[in-house]
VONULO-53927 format. One record per atom (N, C-alpha, C): residue in one letter; y, x, z. Coordinates in steps of 0.2 Angstrom, whole numbers, plus 5000, padded with zeros to 4 digits. Each point is the difference from the previous one (the first is absolute). Layout:
// residues N
aYXZ...
***
This chain:
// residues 405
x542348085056x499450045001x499549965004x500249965004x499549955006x499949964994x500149964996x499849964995x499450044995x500150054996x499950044998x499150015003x500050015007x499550035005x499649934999x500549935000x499649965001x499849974996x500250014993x499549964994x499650034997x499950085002x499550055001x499249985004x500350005005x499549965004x499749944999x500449954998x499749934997x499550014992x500250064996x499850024995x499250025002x499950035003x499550055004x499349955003x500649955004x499649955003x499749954995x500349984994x499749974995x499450054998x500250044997x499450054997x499349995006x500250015006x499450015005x499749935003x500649954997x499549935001x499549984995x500150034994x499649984995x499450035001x500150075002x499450034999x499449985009x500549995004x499649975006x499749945000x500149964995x499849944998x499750004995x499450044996x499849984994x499749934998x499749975003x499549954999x500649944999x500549995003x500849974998x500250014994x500050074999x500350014995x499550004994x499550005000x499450024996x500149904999x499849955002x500049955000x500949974993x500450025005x500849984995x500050054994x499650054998x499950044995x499749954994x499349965003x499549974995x500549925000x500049995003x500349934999x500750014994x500550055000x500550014995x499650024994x499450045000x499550034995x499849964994x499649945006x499849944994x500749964997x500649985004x500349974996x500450054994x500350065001x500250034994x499650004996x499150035000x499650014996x499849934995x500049945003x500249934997x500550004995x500650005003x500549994995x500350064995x499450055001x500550074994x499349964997x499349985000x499750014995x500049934996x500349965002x500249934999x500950024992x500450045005x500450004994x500050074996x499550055000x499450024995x500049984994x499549935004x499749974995x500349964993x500749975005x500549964996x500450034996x500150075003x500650044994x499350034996x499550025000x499750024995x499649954997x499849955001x500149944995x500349984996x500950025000x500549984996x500050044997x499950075002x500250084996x499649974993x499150005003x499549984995x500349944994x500249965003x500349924994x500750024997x500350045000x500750044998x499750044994x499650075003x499850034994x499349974994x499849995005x499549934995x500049954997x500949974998x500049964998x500550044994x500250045001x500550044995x499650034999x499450054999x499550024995x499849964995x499749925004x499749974997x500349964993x501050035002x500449984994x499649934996x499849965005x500049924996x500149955003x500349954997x500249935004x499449965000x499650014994x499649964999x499150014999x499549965003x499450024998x499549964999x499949984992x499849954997x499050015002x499749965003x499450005000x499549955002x499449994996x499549934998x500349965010x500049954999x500049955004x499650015007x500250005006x499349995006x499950115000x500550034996x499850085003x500850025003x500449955003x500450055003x500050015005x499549965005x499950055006x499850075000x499450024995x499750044997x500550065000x500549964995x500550084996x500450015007x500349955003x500450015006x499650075005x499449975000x499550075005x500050054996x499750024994x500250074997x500850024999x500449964999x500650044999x500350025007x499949965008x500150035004x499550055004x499350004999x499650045001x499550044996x500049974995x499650064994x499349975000x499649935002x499649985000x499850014993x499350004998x500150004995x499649944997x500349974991x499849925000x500250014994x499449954997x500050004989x499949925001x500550004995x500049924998x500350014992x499949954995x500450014993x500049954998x500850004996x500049924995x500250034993x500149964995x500050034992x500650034999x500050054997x500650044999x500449964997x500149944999x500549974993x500449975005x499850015007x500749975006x500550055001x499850054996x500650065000x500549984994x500049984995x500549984994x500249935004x500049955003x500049955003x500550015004x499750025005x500550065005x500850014997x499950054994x500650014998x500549984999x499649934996x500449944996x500449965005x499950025008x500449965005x500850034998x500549925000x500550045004x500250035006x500350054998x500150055006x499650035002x499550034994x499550065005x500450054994x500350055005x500150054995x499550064998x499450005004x499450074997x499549955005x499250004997x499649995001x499350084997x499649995007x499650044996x499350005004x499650014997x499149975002x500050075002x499449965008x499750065003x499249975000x499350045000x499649975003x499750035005x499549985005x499850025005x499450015000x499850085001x499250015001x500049995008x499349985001x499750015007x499450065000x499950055002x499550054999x499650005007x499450024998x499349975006x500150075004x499749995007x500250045005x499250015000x500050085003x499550035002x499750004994x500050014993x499750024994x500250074997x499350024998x500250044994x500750004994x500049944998x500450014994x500750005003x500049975008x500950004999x500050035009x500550044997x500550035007x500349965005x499649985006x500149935004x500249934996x500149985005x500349924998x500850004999x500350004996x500649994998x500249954995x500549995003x500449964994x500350034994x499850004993x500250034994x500549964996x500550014999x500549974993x500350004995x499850004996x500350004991x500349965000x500850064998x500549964999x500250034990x500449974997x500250014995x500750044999x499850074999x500650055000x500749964995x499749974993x500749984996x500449965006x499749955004x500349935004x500350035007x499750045002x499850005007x500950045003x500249965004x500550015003x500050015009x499450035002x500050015007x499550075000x499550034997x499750065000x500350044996x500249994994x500250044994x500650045002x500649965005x500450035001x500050065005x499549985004x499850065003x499650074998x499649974995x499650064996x500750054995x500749954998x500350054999x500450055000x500149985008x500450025006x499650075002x499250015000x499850035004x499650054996x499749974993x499550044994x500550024993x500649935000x500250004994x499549994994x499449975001x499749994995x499649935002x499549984995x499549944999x499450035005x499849955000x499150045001x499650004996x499650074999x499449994994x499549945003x499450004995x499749944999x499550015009x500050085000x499350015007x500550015004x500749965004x500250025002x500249965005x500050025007x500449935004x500750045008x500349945000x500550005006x500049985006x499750055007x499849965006x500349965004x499949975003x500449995007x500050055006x500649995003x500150055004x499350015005x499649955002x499550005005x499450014995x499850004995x499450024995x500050095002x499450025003x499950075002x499550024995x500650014993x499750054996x500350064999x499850044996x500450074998x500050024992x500450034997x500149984993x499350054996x499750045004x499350024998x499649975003x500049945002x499549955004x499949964994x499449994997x500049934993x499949945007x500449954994x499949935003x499549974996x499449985003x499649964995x500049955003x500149954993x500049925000x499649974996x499549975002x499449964994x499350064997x500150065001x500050064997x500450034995x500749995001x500550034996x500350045004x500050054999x500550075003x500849984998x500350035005x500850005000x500250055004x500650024996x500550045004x500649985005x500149995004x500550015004x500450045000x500749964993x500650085001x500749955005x499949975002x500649985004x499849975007x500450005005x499949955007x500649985001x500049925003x500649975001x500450005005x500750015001x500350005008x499849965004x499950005004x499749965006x500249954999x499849925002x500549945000x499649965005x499750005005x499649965003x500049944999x499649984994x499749974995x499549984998x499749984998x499449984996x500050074994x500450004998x500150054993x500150095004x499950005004x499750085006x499250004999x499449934999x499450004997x500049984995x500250004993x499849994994x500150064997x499550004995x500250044994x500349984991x500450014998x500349994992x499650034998x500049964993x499650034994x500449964995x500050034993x500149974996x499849944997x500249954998x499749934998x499550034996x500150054995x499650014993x499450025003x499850015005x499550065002x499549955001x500249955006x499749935001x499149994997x500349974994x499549994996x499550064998x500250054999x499550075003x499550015003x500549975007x499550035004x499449945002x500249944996x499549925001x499450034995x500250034994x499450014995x499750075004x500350055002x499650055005x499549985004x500449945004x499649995006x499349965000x499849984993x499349974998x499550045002x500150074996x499550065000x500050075007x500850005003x500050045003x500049975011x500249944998x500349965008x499349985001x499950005009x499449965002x500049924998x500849965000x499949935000x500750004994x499749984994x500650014994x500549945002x500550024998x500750005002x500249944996x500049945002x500349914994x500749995000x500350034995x500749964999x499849994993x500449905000x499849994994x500750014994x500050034995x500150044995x500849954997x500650045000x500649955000x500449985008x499650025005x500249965006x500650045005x500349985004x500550025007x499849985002x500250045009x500149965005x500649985002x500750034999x500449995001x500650014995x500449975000x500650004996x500850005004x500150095000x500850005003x500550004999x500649965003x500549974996x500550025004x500650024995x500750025002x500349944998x500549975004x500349974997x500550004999x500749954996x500550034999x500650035006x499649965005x500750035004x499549955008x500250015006x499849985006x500149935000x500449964997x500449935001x499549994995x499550014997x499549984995x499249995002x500050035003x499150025004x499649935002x500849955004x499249945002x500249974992x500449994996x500249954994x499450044995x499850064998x499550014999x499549995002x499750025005x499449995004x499849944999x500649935003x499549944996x500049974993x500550044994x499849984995x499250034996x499950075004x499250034998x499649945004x500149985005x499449955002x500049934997x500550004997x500149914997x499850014994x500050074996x500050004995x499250044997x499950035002x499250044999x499749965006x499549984996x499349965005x499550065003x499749995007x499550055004x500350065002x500850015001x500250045001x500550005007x499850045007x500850005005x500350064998x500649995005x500550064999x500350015008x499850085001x500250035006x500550044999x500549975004x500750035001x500050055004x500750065000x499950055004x500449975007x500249945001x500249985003x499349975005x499749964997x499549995003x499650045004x499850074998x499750035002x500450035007x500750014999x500350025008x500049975005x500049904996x499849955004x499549995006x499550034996x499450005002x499850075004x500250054999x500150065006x500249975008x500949984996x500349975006x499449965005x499549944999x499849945001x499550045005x499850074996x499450045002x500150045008x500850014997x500250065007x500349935008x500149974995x500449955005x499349945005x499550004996x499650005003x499550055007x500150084996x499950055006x500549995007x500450004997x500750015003x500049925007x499749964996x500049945005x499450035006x499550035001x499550035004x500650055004x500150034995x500350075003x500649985005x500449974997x500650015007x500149945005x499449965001x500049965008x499550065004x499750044996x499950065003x500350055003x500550024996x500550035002x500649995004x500249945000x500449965004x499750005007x499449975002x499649995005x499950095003x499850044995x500050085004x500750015003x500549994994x500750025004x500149965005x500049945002x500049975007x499650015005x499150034999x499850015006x500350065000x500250044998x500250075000x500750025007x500649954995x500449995004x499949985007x499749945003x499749985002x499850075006x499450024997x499650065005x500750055002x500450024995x500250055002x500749985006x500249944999x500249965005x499850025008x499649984999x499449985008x499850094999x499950024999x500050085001x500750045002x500350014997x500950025001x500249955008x500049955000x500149975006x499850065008x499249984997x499650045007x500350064999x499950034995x500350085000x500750005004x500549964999x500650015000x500049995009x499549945003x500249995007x499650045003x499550044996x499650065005x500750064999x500550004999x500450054998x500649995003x500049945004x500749975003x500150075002x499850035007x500250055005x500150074998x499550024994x500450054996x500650014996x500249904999x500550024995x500649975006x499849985005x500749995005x500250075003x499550064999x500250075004x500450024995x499750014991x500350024999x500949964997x499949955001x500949984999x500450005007x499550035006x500450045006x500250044998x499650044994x500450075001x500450004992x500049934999x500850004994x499850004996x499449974999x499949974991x500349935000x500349994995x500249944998x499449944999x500449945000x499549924998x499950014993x500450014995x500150044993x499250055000x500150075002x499650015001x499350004999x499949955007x499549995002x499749944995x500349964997x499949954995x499650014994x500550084997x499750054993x499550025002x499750025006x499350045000x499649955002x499949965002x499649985001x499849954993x500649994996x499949974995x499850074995x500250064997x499950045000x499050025001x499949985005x499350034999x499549944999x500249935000x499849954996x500050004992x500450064997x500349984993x499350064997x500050075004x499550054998x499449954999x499749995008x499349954999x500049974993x500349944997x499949964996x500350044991x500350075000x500250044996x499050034998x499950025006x499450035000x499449984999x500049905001x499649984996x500249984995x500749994999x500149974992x499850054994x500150075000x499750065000x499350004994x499749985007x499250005000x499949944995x500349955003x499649924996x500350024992x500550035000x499950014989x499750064999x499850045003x499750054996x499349975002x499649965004x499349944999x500249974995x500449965001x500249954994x499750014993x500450074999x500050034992x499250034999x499950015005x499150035000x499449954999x500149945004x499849925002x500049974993x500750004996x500049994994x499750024996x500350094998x499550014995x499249985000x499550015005x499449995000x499749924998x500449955002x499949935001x500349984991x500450054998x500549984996x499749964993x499550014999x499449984993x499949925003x499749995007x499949945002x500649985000x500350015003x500749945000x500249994994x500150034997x500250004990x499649964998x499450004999x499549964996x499849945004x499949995006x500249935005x500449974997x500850005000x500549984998x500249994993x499850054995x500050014992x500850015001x500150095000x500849995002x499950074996x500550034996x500350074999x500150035005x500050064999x500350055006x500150064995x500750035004x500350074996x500650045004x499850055004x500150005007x500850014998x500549985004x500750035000x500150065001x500750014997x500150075000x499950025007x500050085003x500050035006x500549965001x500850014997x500550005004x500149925003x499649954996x500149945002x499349995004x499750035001x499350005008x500650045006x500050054998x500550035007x500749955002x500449994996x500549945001x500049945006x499049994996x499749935003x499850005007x499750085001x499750035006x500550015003x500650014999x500650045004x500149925005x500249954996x500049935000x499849995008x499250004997x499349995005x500150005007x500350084998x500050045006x500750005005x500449994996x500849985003x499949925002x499549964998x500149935004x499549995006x499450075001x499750005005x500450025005x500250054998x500850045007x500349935002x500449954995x500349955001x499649955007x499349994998x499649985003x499950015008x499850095001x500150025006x500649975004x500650044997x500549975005x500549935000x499649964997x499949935003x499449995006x499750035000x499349985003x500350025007x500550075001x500150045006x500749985000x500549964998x500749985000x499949985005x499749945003x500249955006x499750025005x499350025002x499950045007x500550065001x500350044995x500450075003x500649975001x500549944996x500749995003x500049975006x499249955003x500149985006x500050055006x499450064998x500050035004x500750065000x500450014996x500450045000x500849975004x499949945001x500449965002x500050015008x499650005001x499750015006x500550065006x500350005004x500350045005x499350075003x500350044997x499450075003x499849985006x500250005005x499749995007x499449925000x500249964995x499549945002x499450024994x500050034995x499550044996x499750055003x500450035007x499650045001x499449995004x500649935005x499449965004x499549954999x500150004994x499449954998x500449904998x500650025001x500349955000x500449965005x499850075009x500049955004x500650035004x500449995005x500550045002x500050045007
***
């Protein structure tokens, strides 16, 4: 029962130290705030980066991305961001293509770029014509979801194109339907639109008479050429046979492109965490020098009460116990700013960096947050382990006296 009375009281006395001392606590609140808020939106970034390279590279269903020389920076930024970019070479690098060994499907896409802030087209977007006979990365989708082709007026969005299927999409001045939208992949291809290859030429002879600035692709042409190959142990063995073998052509690997994300996050990631490293240690650090004074303004309260039979045990838990709240309280705090800091900034840091984003699942953000927040508690009681076992060590009567006898 006297035990019982006395971790009652030591409970009490933490809750009323916190509150007696806000500008203390207010102060170990922000200090743990920034550094969890740092590192949930740092590994945010990282697990929704890969989320984005995972599913973006398994829609993309290709190994390979055959296009004119000097454009694969170009392709790299639209397929990771949806930039959009026209470039073309002669369609006869498609049967070329073919003739490689070890491509097992190859299939021509071309690339519109449509003018921003015009009449004739629904923002600046990236436009695609691919070839429904070849095409082994939209088709399967279309008949997964539609079960059918698309007519000639007809196109398929990306998840982030804000149309609606009674919204016409004009391009050049050619009207389109919007019968399908794509699962999210935070991608480049969340801002493009599909169309048919056949349509293409269409809408080139449309956009003479109906477009403010008519629309040039010259007649036979690609921009790119997508290849399957026979199997993964084939990719670079093709890759450099298409470039030894057809002239003015490189070829972008989907390998390359994960490369090159890596290069990109690894690069953020170098700014970010001597930042984050440096908060967790000033943090540590403050909360140190903070818990100390606390703990020695507290000698004589906690010498009375282990007169009256609280244990050094006890005494140890609480104090470490109200260290752990504090730093629960901002770790708390710093991921729910984090998550908000992010989303708002989210556009800049993506397009600074040239990096996908595709948020994880709830269960794997809460996991990470649990994480966050179970290594700030970690944090507190380290910060308050060495001042409370010294002080707990201590004989009640020389706690009580200040140390003296």
């Amino acid at each position: 029962m006297r035990t019982g009375r006395a971790a009652g009281a030591l409970l009490r006395l933490s809750i009323f130290n916190l509150m007696r001392n806000p500008g203390r606590s207010a102060v170990a609140i922000l200090s743990v705030l920034l550094a969890a808020g740092i590192t949930f939106a740092g590994g945010l970034i990282t697990m929704g980066v890969n989320h984005a390279v995972g599913v973006g590279m398994a829609r993309l269903g290709a190994d390979l991305m055959v296009v004119p020389r000097g454009a694969v920076d170009g392709t790299h930024t639209a397929l990771v961001m949806g930039e959009p970019i026209a470039f073309y070479m002669d369609g006869s690098v498609v049967d070329r293509v073919r003739a490689i060994p070890g491509v097992e499907a190859a299939s021509p896409q071309v690339f519109v770029e449509t003018l921003a802030s015009a009449a004739c087209c629904t923002g600046r977007l990236l436009v695609v014509g691919f070839d429904p006979e070849t095409d082994f990365t939209v088709r399967p989708w279309l008949y997964e979801a539609l079960n059918r082709d698309l007519g000639p007026n007809e196109v398929v969005a990306g998840n982030h194109v804000l149309m609606t299927p009674s919204e016409p999409l004009r391009l050049y001045g050619s009207e389109y339907t919007v019968v399908g939208r794509l699962d999210p992949t935070g991608m480049g291809m969340d801002e493009t639109v599909f169309i048919p290859l056949t349509s293409v030429p269409d809408m080139v002879e449309r956009s003479r008479t109906l477009a403010e600035k008519p629309l040039e692709i010259p007649p036979g042409s690609v921009s790119t050429v997508m290849v399957r190959t026979a199997g993964p142990d084939k990719v670079e063995e093709v890759a450099r046979a298409i470039e030894e073998t057809i002239p003015g052509v490189s070829v972008l690997t989907a390998g390359q492109v994960t490369q090159g994300v890596t290069r990109n996050v690894s690069s953020l990631m170098a700014g970010l965490i001597p930042i984050s490293v440096g908060v967790f240690l000033v943090s540590l650090i403050l909360l140190l020098v903070l818990f100390s004074a606390a703990t020695m303004e507290r000698a004589r309260e906690i010498g009375i009460l282990r007169a009256m039979g609280a244990t050094a045990r006890q005494t140890v838990l609480t104090l470490a116990g109200e260290a752990i709240l504090l730093c629960l309280i901002g770790a708390l705090l710093g991921v729910a700013i984090g998550v908000g800091v992010y989303g708002l900034f989210q556009d800049l840091i993506l397009y600074s960096f040239t990096l996908p984003f595709l948020w994880p699942s709830l269960v794997q953000q809460a996991l990470f947050a649990v994480l966050v927040v179970l290594g700030a508690g970690a944090l507190g009681a380290l910060a308050a382990a060495w001042p409370a076992w010294r002080l707990a060590r201590l004989e009640p009567h020389y706690s009580i006296h200040g140390g003296n006898t």
